[in-house]
C-alpha positions in Angstrom: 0.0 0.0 0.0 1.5 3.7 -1.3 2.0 6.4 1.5 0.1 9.2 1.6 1.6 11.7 -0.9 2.9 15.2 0.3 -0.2 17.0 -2.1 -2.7 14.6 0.1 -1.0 15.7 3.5 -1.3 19.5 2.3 -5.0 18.6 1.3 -5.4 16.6 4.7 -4.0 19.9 6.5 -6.7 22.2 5.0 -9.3 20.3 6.5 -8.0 20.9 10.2 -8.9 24.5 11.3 -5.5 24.4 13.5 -3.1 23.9 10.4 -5.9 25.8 7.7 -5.1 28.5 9.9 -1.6 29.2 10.1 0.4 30.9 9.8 -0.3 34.1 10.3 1.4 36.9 8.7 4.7 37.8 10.3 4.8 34.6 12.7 6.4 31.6 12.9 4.0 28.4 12.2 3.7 25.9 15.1 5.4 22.5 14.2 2.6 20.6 16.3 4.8 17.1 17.2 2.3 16.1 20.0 -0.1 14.1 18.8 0.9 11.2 21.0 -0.4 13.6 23.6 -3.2 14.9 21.8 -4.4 15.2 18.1 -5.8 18.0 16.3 -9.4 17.4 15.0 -10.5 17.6 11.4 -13.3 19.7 10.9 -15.6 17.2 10.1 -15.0 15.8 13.7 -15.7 19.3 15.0 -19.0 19.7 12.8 -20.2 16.5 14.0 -20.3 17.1 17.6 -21.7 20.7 16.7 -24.4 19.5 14.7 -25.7 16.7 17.0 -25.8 19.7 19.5 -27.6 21.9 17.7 -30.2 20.0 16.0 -30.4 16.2 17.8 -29.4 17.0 20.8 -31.6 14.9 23.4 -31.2 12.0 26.0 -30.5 8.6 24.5 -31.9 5.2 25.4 -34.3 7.3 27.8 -38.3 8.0 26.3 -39.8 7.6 23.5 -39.8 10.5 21.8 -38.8 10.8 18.0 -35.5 13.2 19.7 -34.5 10.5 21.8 -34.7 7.6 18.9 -32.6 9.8 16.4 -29.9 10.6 19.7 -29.8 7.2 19.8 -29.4 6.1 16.4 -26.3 8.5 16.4 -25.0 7.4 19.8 -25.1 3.8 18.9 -24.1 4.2 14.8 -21.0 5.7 16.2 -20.8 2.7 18.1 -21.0 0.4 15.2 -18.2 2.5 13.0 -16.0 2.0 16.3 -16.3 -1.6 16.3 -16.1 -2.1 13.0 -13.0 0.0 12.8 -11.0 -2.3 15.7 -12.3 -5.6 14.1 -15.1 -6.2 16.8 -17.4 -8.4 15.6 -20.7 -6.9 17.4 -21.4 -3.1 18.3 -21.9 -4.9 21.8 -18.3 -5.2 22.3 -17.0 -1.3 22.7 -17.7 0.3 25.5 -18.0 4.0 26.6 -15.7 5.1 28.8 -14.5 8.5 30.0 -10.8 7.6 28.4 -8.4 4.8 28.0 -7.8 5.1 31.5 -11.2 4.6 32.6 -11.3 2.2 30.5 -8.3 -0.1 31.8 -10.2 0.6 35.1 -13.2 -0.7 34.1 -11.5 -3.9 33.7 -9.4 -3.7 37.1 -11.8 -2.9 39.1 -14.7 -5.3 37.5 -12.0 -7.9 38.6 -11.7 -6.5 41.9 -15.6 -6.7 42.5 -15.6 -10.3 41.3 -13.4 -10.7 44.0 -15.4 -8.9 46.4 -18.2 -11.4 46.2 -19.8 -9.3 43.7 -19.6 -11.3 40.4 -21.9 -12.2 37.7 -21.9 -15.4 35.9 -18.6 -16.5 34.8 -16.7 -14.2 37.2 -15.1 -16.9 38.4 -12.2 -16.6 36.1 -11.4 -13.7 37.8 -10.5 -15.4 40.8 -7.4 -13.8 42.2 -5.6 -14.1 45.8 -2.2 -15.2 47.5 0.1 -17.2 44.8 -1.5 -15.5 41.7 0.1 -13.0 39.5 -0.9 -10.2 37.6 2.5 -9.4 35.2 2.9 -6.0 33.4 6.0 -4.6 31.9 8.7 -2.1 32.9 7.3 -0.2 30.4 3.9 0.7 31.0 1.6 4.3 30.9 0.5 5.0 34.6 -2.4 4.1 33.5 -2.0 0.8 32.8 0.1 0.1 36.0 -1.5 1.6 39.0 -4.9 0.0 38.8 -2.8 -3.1 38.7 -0.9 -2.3 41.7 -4.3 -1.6 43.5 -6.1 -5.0 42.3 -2.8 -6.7 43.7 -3.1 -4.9 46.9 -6.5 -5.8 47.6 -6.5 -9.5 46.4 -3.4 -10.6 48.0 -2.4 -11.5 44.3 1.5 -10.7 43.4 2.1 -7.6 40.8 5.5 -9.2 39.0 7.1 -7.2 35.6 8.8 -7.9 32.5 12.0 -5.6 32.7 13.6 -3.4 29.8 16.4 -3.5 28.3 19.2 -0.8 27.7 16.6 0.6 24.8 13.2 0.4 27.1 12.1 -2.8 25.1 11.4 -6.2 25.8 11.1 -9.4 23.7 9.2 -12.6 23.2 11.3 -14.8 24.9 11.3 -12.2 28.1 7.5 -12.9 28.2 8.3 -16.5 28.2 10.4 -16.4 31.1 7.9 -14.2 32.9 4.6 -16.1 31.6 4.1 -19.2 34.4 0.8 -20.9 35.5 0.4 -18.2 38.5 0.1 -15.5 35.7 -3.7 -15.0 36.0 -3.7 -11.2 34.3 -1.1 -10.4 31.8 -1.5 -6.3 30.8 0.7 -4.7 28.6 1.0 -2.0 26.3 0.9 -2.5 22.3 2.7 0.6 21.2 5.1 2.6 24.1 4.3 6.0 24.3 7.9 6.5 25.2 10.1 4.3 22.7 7.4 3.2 20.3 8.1 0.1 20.2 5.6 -2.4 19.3 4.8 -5.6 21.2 4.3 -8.7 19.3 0.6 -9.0 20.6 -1.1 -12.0 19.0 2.0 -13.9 20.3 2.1 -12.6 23.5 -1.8 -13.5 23.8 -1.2 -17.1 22.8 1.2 -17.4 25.4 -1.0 -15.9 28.3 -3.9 -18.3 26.7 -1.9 -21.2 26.7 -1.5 -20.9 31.0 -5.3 -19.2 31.2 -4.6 -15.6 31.9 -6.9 -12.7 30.6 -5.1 -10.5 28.4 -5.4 -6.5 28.4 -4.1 -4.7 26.0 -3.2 -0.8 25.9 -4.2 0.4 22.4 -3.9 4.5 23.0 -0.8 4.4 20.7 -1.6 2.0 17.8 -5.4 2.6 17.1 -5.0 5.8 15.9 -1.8 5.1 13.9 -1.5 1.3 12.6 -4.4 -1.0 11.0 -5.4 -2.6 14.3 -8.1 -5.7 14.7 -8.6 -6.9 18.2 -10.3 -10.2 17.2 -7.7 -11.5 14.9 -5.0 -10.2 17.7 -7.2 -12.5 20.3 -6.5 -10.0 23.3 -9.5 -10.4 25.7 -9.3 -6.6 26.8 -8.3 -3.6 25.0 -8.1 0.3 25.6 -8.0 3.9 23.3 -8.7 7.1 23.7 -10.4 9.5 21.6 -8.3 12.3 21.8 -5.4 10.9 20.1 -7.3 9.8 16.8 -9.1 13.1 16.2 -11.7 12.7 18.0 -13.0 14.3 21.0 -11.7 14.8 24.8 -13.9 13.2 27.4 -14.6 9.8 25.2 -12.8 6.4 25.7 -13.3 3.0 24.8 -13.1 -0.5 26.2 -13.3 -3.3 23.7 -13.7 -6.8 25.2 -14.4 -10.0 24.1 -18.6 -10.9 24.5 -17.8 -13.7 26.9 -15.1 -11.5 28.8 -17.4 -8.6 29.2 -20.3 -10.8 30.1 -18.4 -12.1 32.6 -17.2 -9.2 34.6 -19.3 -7.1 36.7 -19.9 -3.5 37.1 -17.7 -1.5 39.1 -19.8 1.8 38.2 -23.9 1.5 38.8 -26.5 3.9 38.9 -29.7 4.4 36.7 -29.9 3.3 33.0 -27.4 0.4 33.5 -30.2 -1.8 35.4 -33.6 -4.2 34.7 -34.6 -4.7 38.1 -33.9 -2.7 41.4 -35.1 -2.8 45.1 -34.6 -1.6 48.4 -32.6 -4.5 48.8 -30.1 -5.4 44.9 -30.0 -4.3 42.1 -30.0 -6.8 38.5 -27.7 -5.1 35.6 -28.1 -5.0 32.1 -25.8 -6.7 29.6 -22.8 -5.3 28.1 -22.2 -3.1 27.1 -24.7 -1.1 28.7 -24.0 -2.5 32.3 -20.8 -0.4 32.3 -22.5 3.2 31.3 -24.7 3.7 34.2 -25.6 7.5 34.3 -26.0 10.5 31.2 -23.6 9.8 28.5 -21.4 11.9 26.6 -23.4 11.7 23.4 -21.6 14.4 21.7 -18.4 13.2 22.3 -19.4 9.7 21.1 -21.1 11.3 17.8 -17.5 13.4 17.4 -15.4 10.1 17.8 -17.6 7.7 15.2 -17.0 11.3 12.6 -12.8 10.8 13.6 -13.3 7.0 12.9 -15.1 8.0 9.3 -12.7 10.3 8.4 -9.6 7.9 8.8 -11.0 5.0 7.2 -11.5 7.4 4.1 -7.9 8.6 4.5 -7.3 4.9 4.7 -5.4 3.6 7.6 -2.6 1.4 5.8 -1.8 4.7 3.7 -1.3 6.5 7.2 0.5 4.4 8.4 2.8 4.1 5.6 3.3 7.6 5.2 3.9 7.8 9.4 6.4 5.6 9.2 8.5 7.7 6.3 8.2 10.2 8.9 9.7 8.4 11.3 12.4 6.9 9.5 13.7 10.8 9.0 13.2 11.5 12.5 15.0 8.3 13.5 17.8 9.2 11.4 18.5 12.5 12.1 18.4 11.9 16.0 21.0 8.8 15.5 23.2 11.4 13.1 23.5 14.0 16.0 26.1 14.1 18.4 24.7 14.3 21.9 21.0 12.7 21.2 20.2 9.4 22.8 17.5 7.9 21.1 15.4 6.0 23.5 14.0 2.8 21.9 15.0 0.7 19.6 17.4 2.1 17.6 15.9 1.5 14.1 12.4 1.9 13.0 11.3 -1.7 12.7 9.6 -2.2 15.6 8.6 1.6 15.7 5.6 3.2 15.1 4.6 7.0 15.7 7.2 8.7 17.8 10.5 9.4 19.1 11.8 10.3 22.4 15.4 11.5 23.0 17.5 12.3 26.3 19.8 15.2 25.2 23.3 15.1 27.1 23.7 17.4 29.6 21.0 18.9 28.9 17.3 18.8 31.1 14.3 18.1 28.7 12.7 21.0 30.2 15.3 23.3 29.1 15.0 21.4 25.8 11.5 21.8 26.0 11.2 25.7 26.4 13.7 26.6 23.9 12.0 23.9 21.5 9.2 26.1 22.2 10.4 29.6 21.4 11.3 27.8 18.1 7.9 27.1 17.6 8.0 23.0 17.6 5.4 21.7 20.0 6.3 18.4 21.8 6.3 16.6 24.7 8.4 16.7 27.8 8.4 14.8 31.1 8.6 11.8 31.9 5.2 11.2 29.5 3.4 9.2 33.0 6.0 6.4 32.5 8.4 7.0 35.6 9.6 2.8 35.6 10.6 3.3 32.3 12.5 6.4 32.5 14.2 5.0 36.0 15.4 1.7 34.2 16.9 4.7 31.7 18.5 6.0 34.4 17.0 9.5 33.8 14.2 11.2 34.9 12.5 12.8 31.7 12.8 13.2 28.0 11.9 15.2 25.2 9.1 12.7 22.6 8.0 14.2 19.1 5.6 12.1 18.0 3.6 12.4 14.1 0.6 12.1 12.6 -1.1 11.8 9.3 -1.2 15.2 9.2 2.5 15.7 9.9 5.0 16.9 6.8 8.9 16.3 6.4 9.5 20.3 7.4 8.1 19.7 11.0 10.5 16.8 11.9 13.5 18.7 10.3 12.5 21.9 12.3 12.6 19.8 15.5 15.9 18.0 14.8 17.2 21.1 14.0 16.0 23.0 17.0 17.1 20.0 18.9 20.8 21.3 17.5 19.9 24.9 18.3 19.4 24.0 21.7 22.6 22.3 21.6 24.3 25.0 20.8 22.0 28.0 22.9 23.1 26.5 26.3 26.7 25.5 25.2 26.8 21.6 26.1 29.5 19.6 25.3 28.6 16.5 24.0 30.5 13.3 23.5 32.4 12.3 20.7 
């Protein structure tokens, strides 16, 4: 499949008000390198959510009103383009969340109810207490570490890692050495938000199969840049985030398999979530609408199934293909520069989306502010991935990370403010 072209980019960029509008006479147009962070929205994303506002804008699944059934219609035919643009094969397996984090916490704490006493049919898989393990990697998001650490806590289960190499990665055969028959949750991330290195995830699920532990997967970083299909990648659990595939803040989503999600209980209840309540219980719906008790963010949902049309007519493949170009030149230019250490793996292989460097003797958020005054927008921090940036031996770094709507100009501008910086603060760097 052929790249995107550099006359399609310039015709994606005119249909985002935040590039169509820059840049303005006399200044210096943003390099946006962030998207790993946050995306810009197309204007058909924006539109969307304005339109549903203004003209359908009414309670879903609540009434019976000719408002409420068109809400609806929209609320759940965004559903639909969702699931049918991760490779679900029923609406009934994505779930709304807040965001990816809410999402992964969904899961954890469903697990953590089950445990309680509180399960549904099926829940028993769940089962977790003393001699159990719930295994993650060195590298993980926060977010898909913490709840981990608090299901561990409160089961008696052990929370064990994979650790990282020199480059932040892992491999197959350190999952085999980790993967053992007390491994009842395996929960790993499919593209790093640090290194962007991508895990071998239909493997790694065969593995945790093979010993019967539920798989959850962290898609923030690969949905909205790689061809991604949950079903044929087996995971049980999976994660994104609207925000960083032009779609709206405040809208996340939980994909799970039907008997997984059937299986786990509600951590989350209130009204529109239930069939039967009393003084005394309270019977829940199926899934997906068990885990969206309360008002919904329709709007947001309506934005994210327009972000999930638009990239399936840019074509995702394409995209992808034209990403990774990108990164090859960033990739290339940070390994040609004195002083850069690329964090990763030190190709772009197993790379998708982004690169993160540690500049020598220099603090990313000096990097960061005279990046800035350059006018290239990234990333600096330790990007909620403190592990990962410990087993470094540092405690931040500075990620640029591209989109579809990224062109060769903005990764040259940041390699060569990257230099600038270099050179503004007078580090030496090694040979």
């Amino acid at each position: 499949m052929s790249a995107l072209t550099a006359a399609e980019v310039a015709d994606l960029r005119a249909a985002f008000p935040y590039f169509a509008s820059q840049p303005q006479p006399g200044t210096l147009a943003p390099a946006y390198l962030d998207s790993a962070a946050t995306s810009q929205r197309p204007t058909a994303v924006l539109d969307a959510e304005r339109q549903f506002l203004e003209h359908h804008n009414a309670a879903v699944h609540r009434g019976t009103s000719g408002a409420v059934g068109e809400a609806t219609l929209a609320f759940e035919g965004a559903r639909a383009a969702v699931a049918r643009f991760v490779g679900a094969a029923t609406p009934e397996q994505i779930v709304w969340a807040e965001n990816a984090t809410d999402a992964i916490n969904i899961v954890a704490l469903g697990i953590g109810e089950a445990n309680a006493g509180l399960g549904v049919t099926g829940s028993e898989r769940f089962t977790l207490g003393a001699g159990d393990e719930i295994l993650v990697t060195e590298a993980e998001h926060h977010a898909n570490l913490i709840p981990w650490q608090r299901l561990a806590a409160k089961t008696g289960a052990t929370l064990t890692f994979i650790p990282v190499n020199e480059h932040g990665t892992w491999s197959l055969d350190d999952a085999r050495a980790a993967i053992n028959d007390r491994t009842r949750i395996f929960a790993f991330g499919h593209v790093s938000n640090v290194t962007g290195f991508v895990a071998p995830v239909a493997e790694l699920v065969a593995l945790a199969r093979a010993v019967g532990a539920v798989t959850v997967l962290d898609a923030c970083q690969s949905v909205p840049h790689i061809p991604v299909d949950f079903a044929t990648l087996g995971v049980d659990f999976a994660a994104f985030s609207g925000h960083k595939m032009l779609g709206p803040n405040g809208i996340g989503v939980l994909y799970g398999r039907a008997d997984m999600l059937a299986a786990l209980p509600p951590s989350r209840t209130g009204g529109s979530a239930i069939t039967r309540v009393t003084m005394q219980n309270a019977e829940f719906m199926p899934a997906p609408m068990r885990f969206e008790p309360g008002t919904q963010p329709v709007s947001q949902v309506v934005g994210l199934g327009a972000a999930v049309e638009f990239l399936e007519t840019v074509g995702m493949e394409r995209a992808a293909a034209r990403e990774h170009e990108l990164v090859e030149r960033l990739v290339a230019g940070i390994l040609e520069t004195p002083g850069l250490r690329l964090l990763g793996p030190q190709g772009t292989t197993q790379r998708v989306a982004l690169a993160a460097v540690s500049v020598e003797n220099l603090h990313a958020h000096d990097v960061g502010q005279y990046l800035d005054e350059q006018g290239v927008l990234v990333r600096v921090g330790h990007h909620c991935a403190q592990p990962l940036h410990r087993a470094f031996g540092i405690a931040s770094s500075t990620r640029a990370s591209v989109h579809l709507t990224t062109t060769e100009d903005e990764v040259d501008r940041f390699l060569d403010a990257l230099r600038g910086a270099q050179r503004y603060f007078g580090v030496e760097v090694s040979a």
